[in-house]
C-alpha atoms as an extended CHARMM CRD file, in Angstrom:
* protein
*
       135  EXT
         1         1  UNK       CA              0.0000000000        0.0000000000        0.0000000000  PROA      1               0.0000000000
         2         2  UNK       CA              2.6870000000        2.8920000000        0.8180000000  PROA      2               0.0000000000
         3         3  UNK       CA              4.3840000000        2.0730000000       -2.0770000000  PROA      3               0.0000000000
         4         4  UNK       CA              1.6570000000        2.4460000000       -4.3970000000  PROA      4               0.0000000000
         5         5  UNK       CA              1.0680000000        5.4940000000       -2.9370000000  PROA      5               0.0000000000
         6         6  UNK       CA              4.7440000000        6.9010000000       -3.1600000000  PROA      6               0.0000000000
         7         7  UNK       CA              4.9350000000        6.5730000000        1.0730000000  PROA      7               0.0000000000
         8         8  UNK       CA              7.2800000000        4.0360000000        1.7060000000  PROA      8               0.0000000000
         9         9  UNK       CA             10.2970000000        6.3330000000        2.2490000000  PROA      9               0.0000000000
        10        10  UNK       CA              8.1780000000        7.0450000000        5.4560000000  PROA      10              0.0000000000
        11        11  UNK       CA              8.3150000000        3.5660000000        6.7260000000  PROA      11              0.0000000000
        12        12  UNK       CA             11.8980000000        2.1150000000        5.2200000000  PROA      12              0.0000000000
        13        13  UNK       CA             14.8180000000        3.3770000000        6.3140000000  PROA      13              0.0000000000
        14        14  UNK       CA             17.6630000000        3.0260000000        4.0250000000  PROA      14              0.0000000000
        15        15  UNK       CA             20.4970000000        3.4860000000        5.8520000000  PROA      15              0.0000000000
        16        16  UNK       CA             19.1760000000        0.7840000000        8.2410000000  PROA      16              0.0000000000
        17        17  UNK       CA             17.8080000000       -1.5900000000        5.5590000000  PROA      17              0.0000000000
        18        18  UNK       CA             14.5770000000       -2.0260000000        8.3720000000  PROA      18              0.0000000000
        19        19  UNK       CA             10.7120000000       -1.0940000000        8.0210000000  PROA      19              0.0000000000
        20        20  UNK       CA             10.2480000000        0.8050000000       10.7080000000  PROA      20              0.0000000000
        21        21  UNK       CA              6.8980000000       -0.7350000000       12.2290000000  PROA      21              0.0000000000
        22        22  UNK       CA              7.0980000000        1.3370000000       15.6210000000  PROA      22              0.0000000000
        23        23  UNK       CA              6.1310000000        4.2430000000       13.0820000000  PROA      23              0.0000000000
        24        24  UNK       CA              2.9310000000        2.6970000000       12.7710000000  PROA      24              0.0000000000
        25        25  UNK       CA              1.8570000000        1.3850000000       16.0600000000  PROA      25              0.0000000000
        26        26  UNK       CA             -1.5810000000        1.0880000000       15.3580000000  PROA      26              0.0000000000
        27        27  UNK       CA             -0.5040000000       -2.1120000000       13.3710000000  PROA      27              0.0000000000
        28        28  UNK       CA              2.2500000000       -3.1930000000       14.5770000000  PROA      28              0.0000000000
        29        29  UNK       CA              2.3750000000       -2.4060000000       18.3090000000  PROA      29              0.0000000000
        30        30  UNK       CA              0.5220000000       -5.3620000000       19.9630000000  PROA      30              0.0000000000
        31        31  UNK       CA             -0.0640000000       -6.5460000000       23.3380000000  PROA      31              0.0000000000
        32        32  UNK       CA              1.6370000000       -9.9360000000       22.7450000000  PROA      32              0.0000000000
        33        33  UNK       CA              4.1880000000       -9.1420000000       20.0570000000  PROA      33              0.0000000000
        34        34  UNK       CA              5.8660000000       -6.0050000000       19.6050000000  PROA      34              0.0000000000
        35        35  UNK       CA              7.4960000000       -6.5490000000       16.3670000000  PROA      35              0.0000000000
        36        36  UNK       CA              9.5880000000       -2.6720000000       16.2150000000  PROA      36              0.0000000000
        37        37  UNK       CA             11.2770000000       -2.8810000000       13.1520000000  PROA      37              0.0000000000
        38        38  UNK       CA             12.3670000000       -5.5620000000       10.5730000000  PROA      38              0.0000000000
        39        39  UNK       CA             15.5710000000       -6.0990000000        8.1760000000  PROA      39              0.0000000000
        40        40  UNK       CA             14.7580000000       -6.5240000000        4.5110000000  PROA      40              0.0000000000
        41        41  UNK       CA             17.4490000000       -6.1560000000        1.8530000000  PROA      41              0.0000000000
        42        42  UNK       CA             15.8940000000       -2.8610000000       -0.4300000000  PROA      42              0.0000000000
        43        43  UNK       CA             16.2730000000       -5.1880000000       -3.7160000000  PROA      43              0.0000000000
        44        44  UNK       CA             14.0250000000       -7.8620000000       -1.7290000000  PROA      44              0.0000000000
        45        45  UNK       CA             11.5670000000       -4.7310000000       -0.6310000000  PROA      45              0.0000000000
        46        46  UNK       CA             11.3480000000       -3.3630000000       -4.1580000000  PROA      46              0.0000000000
        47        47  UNK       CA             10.2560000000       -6.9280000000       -5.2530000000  PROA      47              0.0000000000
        48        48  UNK       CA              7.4290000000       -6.9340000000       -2.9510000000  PROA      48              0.0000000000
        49        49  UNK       CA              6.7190000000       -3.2570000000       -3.7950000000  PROA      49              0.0000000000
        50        50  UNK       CA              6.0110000000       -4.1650000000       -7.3620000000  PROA      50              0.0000000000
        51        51  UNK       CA              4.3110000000       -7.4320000000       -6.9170000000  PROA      51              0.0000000000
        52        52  UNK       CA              0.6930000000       -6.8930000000       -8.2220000000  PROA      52              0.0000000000
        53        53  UNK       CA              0.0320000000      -10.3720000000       -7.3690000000  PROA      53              0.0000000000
        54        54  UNK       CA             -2.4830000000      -11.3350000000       -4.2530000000  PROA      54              0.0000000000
        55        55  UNK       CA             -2.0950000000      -15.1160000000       -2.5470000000  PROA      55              0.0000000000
        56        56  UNK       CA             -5.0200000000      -16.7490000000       -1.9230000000  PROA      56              0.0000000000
        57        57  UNK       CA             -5.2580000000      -20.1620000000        0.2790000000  PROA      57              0.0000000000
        58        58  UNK       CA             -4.6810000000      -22.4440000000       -2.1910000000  PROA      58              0.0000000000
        59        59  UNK       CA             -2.0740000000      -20.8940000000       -4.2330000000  PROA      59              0.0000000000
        60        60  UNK       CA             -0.0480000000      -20.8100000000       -0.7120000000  PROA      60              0.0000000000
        61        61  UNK       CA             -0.8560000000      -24.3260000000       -0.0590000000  PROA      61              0.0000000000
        62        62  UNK       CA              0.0880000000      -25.1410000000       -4.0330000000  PROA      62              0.0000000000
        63        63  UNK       CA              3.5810000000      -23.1440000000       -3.1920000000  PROA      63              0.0000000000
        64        64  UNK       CA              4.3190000000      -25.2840000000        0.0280000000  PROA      64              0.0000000000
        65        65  UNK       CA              3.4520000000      -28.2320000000       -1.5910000000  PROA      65              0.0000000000
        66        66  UNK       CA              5.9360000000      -27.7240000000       -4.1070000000  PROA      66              0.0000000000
        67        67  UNK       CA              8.5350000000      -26.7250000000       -1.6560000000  PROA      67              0.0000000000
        68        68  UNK       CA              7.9640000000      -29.1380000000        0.6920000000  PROA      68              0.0000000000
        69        69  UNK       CA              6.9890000000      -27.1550000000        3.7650000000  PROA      69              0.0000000000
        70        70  UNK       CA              4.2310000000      -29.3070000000        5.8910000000  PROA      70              0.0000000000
        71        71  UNK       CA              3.4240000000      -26.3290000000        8.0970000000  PROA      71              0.0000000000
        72        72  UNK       CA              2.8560000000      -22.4200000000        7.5060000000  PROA      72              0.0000000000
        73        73  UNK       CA              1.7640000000      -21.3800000000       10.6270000000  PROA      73              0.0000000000
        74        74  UNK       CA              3.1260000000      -18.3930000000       11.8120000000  PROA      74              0.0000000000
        75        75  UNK       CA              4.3030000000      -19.7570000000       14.9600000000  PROA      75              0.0000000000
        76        76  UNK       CA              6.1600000000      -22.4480000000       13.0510000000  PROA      76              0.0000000000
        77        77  UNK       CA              7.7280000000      -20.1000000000       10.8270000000  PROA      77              0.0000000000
        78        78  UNK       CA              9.1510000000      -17.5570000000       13.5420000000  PROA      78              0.0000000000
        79        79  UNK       CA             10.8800000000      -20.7810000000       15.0350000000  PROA      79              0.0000000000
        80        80  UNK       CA             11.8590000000      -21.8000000000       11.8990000000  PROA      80              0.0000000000
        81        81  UNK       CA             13.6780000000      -18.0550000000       11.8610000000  PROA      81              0.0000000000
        82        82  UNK       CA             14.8030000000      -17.7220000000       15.4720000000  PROA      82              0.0000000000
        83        83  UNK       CA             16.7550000000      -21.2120000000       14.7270000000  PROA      83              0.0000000000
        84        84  UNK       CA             17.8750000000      -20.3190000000       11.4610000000  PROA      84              0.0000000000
        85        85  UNK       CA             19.2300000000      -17.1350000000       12.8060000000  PROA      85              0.0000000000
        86        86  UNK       CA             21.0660000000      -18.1810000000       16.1830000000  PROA      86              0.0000000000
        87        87  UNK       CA             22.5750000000      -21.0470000000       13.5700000000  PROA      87              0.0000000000
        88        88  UNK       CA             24.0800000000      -18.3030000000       11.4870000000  PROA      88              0.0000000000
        89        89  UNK       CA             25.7150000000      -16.1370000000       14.2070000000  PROA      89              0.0000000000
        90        90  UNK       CA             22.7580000000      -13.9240000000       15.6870000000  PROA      90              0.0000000000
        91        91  UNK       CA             22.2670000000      -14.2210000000       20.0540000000  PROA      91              0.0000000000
        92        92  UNK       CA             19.3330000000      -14.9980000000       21.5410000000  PROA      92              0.0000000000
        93        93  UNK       CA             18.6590000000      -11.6350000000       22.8000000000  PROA      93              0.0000000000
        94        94  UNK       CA             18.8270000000      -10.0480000000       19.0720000000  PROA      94              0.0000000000
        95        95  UNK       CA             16.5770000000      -12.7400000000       18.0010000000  PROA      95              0.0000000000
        96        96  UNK       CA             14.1000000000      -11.5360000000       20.7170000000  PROA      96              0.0000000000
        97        97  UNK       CA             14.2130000000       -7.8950000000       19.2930000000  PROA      97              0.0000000000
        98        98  UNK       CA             14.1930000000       -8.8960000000       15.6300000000  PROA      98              0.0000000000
        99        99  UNK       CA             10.8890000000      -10.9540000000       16.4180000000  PROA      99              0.0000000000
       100       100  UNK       CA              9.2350000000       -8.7460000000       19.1530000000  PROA      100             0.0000000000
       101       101  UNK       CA              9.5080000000      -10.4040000000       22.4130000000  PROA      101             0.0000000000
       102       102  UNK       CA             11.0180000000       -7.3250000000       24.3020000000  PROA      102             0.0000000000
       103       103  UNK       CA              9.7040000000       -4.2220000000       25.7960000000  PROA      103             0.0000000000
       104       104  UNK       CA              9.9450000000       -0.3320000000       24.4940000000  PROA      104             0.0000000000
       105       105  UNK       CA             12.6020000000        0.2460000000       26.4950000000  PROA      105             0.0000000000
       106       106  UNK       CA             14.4260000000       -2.5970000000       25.1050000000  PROA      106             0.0000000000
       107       107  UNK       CA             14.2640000000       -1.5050000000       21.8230000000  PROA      107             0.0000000000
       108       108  UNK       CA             15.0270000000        1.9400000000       22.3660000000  PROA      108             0.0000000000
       109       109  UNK       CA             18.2340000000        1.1070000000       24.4500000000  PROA      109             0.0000000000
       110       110  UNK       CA             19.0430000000       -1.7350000000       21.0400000000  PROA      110             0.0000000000
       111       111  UNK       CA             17.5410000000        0.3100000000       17.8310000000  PROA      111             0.0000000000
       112       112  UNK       CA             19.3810000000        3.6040000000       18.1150000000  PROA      112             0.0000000000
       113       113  UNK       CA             22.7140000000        2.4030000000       18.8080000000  PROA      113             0.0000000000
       114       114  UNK       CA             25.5890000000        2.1390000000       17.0480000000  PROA      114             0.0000000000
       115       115  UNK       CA             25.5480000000       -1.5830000000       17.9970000000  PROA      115             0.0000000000
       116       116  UNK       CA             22.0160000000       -1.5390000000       15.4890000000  PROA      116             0.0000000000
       117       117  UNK       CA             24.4730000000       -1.3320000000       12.4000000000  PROA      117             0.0000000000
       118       118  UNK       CA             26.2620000000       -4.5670000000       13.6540000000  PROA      118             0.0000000000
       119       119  UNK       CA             22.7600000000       -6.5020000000       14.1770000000  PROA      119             0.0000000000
       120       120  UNK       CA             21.6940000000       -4.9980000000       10.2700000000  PROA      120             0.0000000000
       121       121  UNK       CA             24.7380000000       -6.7830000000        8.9180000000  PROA      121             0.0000000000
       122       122  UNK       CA             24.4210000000      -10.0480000000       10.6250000000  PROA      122             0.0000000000
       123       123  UNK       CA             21.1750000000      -10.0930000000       10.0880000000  PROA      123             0.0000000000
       124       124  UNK       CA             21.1560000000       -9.5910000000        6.5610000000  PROA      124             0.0000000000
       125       125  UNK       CA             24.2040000000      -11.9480000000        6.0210000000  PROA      125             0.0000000000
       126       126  UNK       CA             21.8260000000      -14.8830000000        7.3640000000  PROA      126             0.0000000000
       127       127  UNK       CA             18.5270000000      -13.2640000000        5.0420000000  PROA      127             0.0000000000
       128       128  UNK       CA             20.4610000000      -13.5640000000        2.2370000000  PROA      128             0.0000000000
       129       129  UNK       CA             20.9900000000      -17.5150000000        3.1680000000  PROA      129             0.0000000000
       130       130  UNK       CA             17.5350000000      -17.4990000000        3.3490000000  PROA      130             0.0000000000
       131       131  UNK       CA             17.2890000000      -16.1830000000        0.2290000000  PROA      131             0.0000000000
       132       132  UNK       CA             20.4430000000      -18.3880000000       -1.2880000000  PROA      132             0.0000000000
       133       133  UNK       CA             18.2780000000      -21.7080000000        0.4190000000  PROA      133             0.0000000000
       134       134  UNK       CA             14.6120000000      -20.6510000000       -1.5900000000  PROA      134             0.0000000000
       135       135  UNK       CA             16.1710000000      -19.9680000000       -5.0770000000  PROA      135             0.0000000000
């Protein structure tokens, strides 16, 4: 939606490679998960951004099929991540940022620090295995 509607230089930040959810709190800022901010390589984002296309059910479950994944539940997915991302070098404790499990405070100490660059760069490094893995 905000790139259709020439907006998403609100909500990415470029230097950062990260969608900036906490700019939207009204979506993103939840009593359970608190999901602050997220890495995504720009290429990856403009991809997305130009992706007319809309899933249904069964084109998703057509897509797993063919890639063998059983399960698609989110819950199955963000452990499928947090794993995926303390295998390739990222701590617990960044894992718990990246996928929302800590306080405002928390972030605010973690986001905007220099340390933030360091956690982009890791973090990306393992996306891009990701990305290496589905191709």
């Amino acid at each position: 939606m905000l790139g259709r509607a020439g907006l998403l230089d609100e909500y990415y930040n470029r230097s950062l490679e990260s969608l900036e959810h906490f700019r939207y709190p009204e979506r993103f800022i939840r009593g359970s998960k608190n999901v602050f901010f997220s890495f995504i390589p720009e290429a990856f984002l403009n991809r997305i951004v130009e992706c007319n296309a809309t899933i249904s059910d069964s084109s998703l479950k057509r897509r797993r099929m063919r890639y063998a994944i059983r399960h698609s539940r989110l819950k199955d997915l963000r452990d499928y991540h947090a794993t995926f991302m303390l295998h390739h070098g990222l701590l617990r404790e960044e894992i718990d940022l990246i996928q929302g499990r800590v306080d405002k405070s928390m972030f605010m100490r973690h986001y905007f620090s220099p340390a933030i660059e360091d956690l982009k760069n890791r973090t990306l490094k393992a996306v891009d295995q990701i990305q290496k893995a589905l191709n």
